[in-house]
PyMOL Python script that loads the backbone (N, CA, C, O; Angstrom):
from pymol import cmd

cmd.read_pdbstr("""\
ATOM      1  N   UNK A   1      40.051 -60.115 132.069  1.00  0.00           N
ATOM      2  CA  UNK A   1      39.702 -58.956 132.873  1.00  0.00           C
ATOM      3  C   UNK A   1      38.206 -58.942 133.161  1.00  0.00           C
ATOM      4  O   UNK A   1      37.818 -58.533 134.255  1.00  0.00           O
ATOM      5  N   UNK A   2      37.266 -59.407 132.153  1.00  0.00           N
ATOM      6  CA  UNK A   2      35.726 -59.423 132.539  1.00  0.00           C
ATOM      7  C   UNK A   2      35.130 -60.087 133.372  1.00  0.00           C
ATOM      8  O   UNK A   2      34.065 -59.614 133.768  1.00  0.00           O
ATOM      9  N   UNK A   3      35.516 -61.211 133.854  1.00  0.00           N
ATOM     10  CA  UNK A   3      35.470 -61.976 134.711  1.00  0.00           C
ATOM     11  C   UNK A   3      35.808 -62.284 136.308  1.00  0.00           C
ATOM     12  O   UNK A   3      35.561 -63.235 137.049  1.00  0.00           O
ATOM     13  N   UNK A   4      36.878 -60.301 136.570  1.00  0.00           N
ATOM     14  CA  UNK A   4      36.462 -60.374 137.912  1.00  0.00           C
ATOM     15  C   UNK A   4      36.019 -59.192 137.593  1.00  0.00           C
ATOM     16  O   UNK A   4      35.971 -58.681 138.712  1.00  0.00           O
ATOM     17  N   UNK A   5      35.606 -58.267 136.752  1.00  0.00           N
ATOM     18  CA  UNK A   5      34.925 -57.346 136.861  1.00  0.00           C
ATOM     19  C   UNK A   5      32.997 -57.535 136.932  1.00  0.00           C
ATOM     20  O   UNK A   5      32.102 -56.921 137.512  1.00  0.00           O
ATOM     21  N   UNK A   6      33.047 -58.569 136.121  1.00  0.00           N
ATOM     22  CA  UNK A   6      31.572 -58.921 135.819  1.00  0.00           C
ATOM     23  C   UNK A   6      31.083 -60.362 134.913  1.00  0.00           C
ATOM     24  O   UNK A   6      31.820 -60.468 133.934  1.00  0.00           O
ATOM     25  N   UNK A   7      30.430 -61.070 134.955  1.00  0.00           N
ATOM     26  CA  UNK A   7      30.084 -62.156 134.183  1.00  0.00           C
ATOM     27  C   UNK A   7      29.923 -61.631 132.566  1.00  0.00           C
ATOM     28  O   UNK A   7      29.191 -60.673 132.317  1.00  0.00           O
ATOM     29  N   UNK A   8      30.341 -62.028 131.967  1.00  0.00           N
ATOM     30  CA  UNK A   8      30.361 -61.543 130.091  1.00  0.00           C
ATOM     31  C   UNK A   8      29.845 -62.941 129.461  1.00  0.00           C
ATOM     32  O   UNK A   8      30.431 -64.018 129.569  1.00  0.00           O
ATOM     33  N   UNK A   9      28.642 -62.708 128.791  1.00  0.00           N
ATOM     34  CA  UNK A   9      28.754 -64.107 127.761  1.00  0.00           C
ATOM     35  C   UNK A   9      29.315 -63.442 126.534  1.00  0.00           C
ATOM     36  O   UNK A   9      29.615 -62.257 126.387  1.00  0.00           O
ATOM     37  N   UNK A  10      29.388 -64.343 125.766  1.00  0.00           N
ATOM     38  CA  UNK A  10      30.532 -63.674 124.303  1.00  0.00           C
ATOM     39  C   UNK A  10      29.427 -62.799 123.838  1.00  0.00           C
ATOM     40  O   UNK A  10      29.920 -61.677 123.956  1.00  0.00           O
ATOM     41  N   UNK A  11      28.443 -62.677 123.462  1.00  0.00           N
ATOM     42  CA  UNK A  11      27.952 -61.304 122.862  1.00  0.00           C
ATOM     43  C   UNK A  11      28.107 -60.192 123.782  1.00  0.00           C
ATOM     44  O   UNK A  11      28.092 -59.059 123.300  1.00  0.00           O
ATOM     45  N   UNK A  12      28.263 -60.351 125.123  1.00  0.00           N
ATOM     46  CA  UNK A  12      28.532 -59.058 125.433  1.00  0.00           C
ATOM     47  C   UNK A  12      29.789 -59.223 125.400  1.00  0.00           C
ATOM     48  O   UNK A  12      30.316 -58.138 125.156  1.00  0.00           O
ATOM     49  N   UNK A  13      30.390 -59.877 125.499  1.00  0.00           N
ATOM     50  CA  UNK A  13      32.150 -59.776 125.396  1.00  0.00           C
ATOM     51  C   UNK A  13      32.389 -58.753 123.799  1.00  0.00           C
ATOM     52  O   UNK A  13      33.134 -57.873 123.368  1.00  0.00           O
ATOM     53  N   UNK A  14      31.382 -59.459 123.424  1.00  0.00           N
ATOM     54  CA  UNK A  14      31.382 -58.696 121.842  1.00  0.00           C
ATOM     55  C   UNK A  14      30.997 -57.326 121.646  1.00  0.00           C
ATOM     56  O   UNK A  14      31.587 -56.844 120.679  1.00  0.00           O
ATOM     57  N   UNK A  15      30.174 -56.485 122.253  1.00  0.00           N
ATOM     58  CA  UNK A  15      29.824 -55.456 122.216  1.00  0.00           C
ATOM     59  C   UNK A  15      30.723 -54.390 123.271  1.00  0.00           C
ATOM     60  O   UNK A  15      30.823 -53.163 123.282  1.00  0.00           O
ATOM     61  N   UNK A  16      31.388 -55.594 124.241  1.00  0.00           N
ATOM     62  CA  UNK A  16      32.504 -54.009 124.966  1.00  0.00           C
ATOM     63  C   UNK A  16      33.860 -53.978 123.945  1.00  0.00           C
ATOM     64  O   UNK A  16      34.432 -52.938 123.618  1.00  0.00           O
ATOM     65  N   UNK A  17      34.216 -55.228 123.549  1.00  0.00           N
ATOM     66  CA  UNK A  17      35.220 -54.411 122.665  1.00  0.00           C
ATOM     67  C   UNK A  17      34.738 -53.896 121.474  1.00  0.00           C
ATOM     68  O   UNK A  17      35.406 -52.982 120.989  1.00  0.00           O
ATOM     69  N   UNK A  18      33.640 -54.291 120.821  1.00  0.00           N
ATOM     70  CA  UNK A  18      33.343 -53.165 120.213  1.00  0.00           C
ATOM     71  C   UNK A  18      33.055 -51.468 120.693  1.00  0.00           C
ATOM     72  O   UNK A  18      33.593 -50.435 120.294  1.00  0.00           O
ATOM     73  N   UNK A  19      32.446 -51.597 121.268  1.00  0.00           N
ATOM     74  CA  UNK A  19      32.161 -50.240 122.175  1.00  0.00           C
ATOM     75  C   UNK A  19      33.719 -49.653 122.375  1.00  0.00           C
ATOM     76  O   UNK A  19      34.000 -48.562 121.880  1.00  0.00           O
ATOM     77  N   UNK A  20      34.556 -50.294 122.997  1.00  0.00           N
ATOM     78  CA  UNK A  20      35.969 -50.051 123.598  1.00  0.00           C
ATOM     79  C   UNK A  20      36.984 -49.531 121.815  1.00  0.00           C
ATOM     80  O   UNK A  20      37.780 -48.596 121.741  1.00  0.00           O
ATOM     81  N   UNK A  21      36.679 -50.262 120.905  1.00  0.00           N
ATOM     82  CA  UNK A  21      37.151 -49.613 119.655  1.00  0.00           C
ATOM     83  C   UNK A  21      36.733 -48.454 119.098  1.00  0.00           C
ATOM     84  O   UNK A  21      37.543 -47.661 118.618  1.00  0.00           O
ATOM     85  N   UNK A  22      35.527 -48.253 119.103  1.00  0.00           N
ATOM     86  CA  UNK A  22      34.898 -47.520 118.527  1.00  0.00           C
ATOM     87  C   UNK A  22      35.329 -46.346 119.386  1.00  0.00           C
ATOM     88  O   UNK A  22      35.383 -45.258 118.813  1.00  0.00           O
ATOM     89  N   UNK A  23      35.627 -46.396 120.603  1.00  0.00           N
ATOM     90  CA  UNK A  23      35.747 -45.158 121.450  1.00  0.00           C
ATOM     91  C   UNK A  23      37.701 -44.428 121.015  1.00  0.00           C
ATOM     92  O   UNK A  23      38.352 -43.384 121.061  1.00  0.00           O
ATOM     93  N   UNK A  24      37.827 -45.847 120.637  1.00  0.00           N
ATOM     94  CA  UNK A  24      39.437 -45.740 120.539  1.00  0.00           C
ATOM     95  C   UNK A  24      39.751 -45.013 119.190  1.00  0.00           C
ATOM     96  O   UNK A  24      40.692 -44.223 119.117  1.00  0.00           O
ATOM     97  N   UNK A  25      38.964 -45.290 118.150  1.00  0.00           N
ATOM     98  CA  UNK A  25      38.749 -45.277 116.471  1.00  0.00           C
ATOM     99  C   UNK A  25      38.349 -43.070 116.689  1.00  0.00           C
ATOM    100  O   UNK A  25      38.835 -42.148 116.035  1.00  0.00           O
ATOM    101  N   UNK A  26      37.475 -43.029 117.680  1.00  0.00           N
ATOM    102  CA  UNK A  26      37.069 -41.739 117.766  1.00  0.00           C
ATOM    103  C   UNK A  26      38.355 -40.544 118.729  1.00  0.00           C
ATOM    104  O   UNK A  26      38.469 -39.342 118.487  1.00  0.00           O
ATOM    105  N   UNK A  27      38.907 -41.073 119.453  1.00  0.00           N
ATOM    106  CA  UNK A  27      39.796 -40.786 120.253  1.00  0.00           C
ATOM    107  C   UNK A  27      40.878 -40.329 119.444  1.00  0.00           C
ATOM    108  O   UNK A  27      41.306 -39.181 119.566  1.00  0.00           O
ATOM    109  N   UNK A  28      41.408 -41.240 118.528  1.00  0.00           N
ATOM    110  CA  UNK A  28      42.685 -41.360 117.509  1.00  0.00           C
ATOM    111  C   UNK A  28      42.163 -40.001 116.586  1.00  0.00           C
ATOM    112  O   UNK A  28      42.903 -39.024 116.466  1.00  0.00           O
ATOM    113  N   UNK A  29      40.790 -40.058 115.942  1.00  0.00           N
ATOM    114  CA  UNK A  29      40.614 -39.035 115.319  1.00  0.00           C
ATOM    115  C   UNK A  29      40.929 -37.419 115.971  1.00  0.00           C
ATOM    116  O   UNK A  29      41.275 -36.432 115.321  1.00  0.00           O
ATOM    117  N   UNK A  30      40.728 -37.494 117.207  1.00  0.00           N
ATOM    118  CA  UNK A  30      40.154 -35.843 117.827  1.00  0.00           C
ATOM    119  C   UNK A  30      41.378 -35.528 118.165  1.00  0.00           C
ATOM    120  O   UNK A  30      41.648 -34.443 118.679  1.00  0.00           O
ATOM    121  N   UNK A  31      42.631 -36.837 117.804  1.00  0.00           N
ATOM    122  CA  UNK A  31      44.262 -36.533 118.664  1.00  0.00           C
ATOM    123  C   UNK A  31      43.709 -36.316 120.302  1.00  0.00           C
ATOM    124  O   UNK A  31      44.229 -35.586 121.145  1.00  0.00           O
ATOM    125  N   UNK A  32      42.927 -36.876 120.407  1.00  0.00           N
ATOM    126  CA  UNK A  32      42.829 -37.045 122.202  1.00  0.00           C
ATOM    127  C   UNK A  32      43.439 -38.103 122.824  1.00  0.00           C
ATOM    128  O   UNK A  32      42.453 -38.828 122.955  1.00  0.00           O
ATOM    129  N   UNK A  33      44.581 -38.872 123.423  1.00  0.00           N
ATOM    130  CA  UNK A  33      45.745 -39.337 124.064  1.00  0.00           C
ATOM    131  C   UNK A  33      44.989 -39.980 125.271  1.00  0.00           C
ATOM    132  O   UNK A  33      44.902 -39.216 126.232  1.00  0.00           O
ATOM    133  N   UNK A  34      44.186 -41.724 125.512  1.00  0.00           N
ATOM    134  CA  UNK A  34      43.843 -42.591 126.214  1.00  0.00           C
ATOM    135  C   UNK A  34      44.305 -43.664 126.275  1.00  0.00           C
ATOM    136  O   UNK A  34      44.695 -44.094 125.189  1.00  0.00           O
ATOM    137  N   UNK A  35      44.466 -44.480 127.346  1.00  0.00           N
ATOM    138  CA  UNK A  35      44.625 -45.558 127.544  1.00  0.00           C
ATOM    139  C   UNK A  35      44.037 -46.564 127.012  1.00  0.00           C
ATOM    140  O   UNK A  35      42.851 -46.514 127.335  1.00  0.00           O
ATOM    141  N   UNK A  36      44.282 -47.579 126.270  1.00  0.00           N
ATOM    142  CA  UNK A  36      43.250 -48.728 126.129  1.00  0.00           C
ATOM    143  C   UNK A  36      42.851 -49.550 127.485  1.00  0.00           C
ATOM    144  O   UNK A  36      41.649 -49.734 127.678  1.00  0.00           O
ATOM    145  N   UNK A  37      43.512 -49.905 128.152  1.00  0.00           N
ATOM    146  CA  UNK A  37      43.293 -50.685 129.243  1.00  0.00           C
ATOM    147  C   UNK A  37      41.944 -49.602 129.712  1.00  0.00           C
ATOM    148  O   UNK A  37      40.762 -49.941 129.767  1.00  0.00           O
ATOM    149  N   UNK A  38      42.295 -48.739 129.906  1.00  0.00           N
ATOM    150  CA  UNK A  38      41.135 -48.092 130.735  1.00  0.00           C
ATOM    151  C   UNK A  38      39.662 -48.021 130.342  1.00  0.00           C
ATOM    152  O   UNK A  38      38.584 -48.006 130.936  1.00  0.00           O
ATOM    153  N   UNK A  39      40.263 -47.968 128.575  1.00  0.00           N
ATOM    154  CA  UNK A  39      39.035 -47.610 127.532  1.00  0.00           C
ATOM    155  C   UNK A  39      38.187 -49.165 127.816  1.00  0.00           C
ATOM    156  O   UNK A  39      36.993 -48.983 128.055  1.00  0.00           O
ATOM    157  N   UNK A  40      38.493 -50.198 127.821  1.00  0.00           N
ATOM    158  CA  UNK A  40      38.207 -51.816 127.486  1.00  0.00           C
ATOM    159  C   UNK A  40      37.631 -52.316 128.833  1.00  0.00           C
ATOM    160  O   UNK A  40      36.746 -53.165 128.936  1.00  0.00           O
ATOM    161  N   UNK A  41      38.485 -51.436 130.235  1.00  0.00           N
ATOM    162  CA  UNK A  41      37.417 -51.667 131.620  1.00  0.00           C
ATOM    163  C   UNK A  41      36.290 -50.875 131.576  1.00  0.00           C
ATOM    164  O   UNK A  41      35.235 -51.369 131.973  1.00  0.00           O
ATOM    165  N   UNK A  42      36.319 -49.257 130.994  1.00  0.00           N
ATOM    166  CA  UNK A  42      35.015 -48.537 130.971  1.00  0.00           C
ATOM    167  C   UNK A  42      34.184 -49.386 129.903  1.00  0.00           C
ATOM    168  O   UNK A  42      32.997 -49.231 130.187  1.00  0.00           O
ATOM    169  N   UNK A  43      34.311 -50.168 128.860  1.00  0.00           N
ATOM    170  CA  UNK A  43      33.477 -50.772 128.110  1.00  0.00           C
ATOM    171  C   UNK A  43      32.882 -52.146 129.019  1.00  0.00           C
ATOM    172  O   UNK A  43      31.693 -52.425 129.166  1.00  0.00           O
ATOM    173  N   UNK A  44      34.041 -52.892 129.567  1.00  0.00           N
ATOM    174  CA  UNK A  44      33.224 -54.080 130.255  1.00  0.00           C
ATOM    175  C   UNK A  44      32.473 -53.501 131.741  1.00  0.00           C
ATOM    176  O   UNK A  44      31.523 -54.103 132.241  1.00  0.00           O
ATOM    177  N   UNK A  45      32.916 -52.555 132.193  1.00  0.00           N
ATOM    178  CA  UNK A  45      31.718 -52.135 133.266  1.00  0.00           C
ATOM    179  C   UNK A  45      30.267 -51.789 132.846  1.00  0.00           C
ATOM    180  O   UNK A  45      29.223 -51.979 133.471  1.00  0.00           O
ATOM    181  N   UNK A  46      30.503 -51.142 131.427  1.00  0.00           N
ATOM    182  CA  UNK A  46      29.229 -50.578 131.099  1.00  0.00           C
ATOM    183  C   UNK A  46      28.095 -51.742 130.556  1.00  0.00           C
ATOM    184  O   UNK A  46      26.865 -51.718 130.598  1.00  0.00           O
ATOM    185  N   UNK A  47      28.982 -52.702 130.064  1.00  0.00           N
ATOM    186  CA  UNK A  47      28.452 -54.256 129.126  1.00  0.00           C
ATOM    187  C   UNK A  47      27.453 -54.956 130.964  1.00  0.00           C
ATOM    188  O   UNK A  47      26.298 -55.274 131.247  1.00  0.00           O
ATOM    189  N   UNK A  48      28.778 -54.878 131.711  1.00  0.00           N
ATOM    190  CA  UNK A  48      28.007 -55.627 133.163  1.00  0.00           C
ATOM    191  C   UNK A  48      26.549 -54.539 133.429  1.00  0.00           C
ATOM    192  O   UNK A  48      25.360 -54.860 133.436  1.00  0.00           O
ATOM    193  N   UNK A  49      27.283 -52.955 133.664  1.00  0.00           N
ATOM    194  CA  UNK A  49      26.230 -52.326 134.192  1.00  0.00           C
ATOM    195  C   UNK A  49      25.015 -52.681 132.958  1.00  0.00           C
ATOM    196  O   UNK A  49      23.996 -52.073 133.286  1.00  0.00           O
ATOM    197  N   UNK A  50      24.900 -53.074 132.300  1.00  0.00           N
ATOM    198  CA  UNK A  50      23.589 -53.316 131.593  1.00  0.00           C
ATOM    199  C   UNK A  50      22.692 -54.302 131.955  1.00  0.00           C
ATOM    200  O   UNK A  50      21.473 -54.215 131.799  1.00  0.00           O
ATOM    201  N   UNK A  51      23.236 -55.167 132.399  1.00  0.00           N
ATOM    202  CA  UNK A  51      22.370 -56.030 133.859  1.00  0.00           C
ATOM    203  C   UNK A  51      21.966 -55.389 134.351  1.00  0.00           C
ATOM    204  O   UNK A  51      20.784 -55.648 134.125  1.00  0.00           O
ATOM    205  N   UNK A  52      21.972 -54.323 135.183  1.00  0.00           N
ATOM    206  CA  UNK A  52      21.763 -54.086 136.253  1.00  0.00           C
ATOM    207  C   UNK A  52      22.963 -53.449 137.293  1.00  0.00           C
ATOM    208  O   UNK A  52      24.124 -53.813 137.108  1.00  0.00           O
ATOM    209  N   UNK A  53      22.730 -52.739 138.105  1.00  0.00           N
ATOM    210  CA  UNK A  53      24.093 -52.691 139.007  1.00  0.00           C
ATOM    211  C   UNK A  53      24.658 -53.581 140.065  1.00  0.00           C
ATOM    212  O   UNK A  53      25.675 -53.471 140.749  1.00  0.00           O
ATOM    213  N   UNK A  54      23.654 -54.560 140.011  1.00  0.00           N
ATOM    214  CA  UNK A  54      23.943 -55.541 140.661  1.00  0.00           C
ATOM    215  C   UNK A  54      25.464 -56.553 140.462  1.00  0.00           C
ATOM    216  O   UNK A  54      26.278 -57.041 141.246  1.00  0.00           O
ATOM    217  N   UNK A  55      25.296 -56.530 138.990  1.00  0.00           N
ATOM    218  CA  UNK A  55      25.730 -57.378 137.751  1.00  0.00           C
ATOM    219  C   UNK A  55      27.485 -57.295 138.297  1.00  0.00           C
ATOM    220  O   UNK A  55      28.228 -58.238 138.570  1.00  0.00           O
ATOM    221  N   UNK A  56      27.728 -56.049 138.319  1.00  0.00           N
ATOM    222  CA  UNK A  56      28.760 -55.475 138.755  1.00  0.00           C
ATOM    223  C   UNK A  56      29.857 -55.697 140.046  1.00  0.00           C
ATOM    224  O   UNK A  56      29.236 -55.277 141.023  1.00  0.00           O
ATOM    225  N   UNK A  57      30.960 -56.079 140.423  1.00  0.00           N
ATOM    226  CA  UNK A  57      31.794 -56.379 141.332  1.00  0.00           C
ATOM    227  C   UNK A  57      32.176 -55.017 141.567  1.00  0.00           C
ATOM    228  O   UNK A  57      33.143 -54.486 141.020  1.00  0.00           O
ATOM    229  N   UNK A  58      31.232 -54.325 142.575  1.00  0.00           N
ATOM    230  CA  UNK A  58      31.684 -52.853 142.400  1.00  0.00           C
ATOM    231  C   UNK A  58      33.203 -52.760 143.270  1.00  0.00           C
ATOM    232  O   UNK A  58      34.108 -51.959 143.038  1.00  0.00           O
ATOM    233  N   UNK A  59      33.182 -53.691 144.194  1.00  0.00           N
ATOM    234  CA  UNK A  59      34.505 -53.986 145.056  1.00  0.00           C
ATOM    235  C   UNK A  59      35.659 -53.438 144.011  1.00  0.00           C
ATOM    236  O   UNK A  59      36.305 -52.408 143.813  1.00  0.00           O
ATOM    237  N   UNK A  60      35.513 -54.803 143.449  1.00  0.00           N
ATOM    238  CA  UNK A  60      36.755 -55.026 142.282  1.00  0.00           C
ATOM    239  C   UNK A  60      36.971 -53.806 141.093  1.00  0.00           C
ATOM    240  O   UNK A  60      38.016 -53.584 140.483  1.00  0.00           O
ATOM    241  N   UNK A  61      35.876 -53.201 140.975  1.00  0.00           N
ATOM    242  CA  UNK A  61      35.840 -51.768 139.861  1.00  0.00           C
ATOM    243  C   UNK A  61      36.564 -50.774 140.852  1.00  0.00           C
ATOM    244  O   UNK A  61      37.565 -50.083 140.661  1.00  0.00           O
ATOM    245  N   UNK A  62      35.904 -50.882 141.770  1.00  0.00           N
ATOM    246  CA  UNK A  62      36.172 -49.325 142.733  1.00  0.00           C
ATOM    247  C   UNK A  62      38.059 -49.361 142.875  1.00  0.00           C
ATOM    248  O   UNK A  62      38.699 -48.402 142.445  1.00  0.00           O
ATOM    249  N   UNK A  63      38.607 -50.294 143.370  1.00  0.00           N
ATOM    250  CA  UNK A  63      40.438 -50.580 143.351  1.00  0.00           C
ATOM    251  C   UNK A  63      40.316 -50.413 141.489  1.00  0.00           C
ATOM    252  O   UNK A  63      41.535 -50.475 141.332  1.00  0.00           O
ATOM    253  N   UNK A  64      39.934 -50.301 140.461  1.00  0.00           N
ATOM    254  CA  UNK A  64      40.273 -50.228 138.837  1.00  0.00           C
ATOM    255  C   UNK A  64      40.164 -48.431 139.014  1.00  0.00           C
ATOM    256  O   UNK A  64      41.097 -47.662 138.780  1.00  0.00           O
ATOM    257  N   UNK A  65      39.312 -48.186 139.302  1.00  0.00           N
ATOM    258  CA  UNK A  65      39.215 -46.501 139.126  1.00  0.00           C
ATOM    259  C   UNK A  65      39.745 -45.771 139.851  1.00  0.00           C
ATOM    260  O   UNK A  65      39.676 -44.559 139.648  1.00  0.00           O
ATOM    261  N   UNK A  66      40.309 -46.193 140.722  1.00  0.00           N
ATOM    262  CA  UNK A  66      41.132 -45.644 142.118  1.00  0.00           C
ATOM    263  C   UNK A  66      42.343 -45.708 141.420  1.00  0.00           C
ATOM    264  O   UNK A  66      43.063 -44.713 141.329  1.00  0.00           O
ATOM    265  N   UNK A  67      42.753 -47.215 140.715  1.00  0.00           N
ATOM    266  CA  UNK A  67      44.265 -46.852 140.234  1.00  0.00           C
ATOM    267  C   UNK A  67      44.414 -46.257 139.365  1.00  0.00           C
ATOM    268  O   UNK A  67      45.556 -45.798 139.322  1.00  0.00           O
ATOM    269  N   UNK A  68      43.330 -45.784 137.942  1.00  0.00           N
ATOM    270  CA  UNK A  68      43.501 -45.213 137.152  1.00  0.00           C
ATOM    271  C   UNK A  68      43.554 -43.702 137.315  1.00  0.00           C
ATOM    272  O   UNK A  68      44.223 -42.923 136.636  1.00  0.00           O
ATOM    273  N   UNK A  69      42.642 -43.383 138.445  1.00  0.00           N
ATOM    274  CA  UNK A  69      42.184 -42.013 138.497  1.00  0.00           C
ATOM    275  C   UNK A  69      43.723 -41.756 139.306  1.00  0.00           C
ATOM    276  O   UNK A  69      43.972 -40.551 139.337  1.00  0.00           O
ATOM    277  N   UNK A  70      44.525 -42.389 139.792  1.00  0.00           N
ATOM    278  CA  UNK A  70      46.119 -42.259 140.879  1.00  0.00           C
ATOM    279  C   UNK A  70      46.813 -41.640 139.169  1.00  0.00           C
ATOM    280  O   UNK A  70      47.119 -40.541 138.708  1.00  0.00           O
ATOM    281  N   UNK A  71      46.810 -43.082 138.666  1.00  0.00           N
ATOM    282  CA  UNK A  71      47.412 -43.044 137.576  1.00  0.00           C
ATOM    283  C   UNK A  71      47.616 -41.839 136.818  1.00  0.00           C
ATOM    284  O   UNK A  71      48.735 -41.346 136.681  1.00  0.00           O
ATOM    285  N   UNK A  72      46.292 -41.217 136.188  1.00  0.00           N
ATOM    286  CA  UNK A  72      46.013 -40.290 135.366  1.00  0.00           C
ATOM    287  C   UNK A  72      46.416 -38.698 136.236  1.00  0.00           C
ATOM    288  O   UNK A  72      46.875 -37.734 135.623  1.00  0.00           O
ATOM    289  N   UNK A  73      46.161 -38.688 137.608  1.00  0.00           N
ATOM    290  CA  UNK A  73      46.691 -37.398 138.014  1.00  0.00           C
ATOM    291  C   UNK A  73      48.392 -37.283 138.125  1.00  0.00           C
ATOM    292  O   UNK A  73      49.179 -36.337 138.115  1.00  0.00           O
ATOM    293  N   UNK A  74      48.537 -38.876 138.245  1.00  0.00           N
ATOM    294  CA  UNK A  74      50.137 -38.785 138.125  1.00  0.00           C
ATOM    295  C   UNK A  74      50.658 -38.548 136.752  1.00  0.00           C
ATOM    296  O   UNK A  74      51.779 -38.039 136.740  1.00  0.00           O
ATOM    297  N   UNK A  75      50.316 -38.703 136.013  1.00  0.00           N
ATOM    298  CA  UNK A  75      50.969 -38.517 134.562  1.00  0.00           C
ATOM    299  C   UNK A  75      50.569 -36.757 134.088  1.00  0.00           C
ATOM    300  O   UNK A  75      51.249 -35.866 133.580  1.00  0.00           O
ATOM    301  N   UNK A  76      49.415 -36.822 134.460  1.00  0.00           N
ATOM    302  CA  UNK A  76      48.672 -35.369 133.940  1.00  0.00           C
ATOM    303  C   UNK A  76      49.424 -34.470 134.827  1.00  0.00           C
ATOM    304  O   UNK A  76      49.390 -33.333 134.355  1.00  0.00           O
ATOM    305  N   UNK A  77      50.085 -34.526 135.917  1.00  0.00           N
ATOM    306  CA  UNK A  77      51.149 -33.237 137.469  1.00  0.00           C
ATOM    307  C   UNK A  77      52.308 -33.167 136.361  1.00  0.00           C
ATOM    308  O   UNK A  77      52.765 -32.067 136.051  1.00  0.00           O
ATOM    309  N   UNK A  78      52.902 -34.644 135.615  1.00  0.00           N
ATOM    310  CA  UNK A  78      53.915 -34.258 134.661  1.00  0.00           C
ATOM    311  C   UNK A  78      53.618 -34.155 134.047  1.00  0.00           C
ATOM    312  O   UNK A  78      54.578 -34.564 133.394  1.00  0.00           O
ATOM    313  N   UNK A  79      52.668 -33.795 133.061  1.00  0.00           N
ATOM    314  CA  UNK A  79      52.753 -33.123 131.914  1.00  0.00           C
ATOM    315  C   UNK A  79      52.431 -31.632 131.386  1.00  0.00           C
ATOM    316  O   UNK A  79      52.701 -31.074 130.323  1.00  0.00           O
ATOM    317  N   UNK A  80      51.628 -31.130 132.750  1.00  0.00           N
ATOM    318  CA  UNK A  80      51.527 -30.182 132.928  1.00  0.00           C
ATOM    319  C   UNK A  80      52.640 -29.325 133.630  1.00  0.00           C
ATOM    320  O   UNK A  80      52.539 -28.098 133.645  1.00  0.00           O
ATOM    321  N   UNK A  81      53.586 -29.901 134.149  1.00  0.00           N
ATOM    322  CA  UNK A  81      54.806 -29.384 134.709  1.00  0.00           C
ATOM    323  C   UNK A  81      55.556 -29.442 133.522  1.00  0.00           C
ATOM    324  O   UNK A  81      56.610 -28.952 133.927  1.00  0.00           O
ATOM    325  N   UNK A  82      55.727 -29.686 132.413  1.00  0.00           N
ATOM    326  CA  UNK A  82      56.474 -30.571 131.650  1.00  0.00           C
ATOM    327  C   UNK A  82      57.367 -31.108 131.534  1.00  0.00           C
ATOM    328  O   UNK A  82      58.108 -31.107 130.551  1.00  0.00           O
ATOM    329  N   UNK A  83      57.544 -31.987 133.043  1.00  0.00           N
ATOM    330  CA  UNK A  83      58.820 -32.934 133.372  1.00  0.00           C
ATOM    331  C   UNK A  83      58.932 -34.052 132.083  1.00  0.00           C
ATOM    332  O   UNK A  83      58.081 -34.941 132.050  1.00  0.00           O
ATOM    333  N   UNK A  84      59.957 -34.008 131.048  1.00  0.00           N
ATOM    334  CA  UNK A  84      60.314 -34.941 130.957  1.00  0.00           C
ATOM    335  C   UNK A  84      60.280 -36.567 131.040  1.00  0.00           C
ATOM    336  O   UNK A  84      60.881 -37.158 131.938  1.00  0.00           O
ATOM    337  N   UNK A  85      59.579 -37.203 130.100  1.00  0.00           N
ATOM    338  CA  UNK A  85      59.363 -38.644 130.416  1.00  0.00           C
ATOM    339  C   UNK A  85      60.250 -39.596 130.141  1.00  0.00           C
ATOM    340  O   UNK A  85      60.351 -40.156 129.049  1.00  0.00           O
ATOM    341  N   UNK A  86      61.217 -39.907 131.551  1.00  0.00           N
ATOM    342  CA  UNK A  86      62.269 -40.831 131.463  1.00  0.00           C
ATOM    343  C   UNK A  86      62.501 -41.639 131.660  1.00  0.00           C
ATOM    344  O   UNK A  86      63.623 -42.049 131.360  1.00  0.00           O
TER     345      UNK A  86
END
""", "prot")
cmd.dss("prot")
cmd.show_as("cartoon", "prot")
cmd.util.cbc("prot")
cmd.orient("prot")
């Protein structure tokens, strides 16, 4: 996944999934209900955005947050309706 989002050498490969756990490790605690996929692209965007914004395939991010943000209002209309997940 980092690799069309952004160039990663392994230490930063190393610090978004760290970053991406640590967010997950805190999440699990508060019973707050996230995606990993989503958690592990907000970590490798942030690893690229540390280059610079250049660093970044904003193309390729912008279709990642578009489907998540589709995603998340679609799940969040049912659960707030409380349709049933079938």
């Amino acid at each position: 996944m980092g690799q069309k989002i952004t160039k990663l050498k392994p230490f930063e490969g190393f610090c978004a999934e760290s970053a991406g756990a640590i967010t997950l490790f805190a999440a699990t605690h508060f019973g707050i209900p996230v995606s990993t996929t989503h958690v592990i692209t907000g970590a490798i965007i942030g690893a690229g955005a540390r280059k610079g914004a250049s660093a970044v395939k904003w193309g390729v991010t912008t279709k990642n947050l578009l489907g998540m943000a589709s995603y998340n209002s679609c799940i969040s209309s049912r659960w707030c309706n409380n349709v049933p997940f079938s």
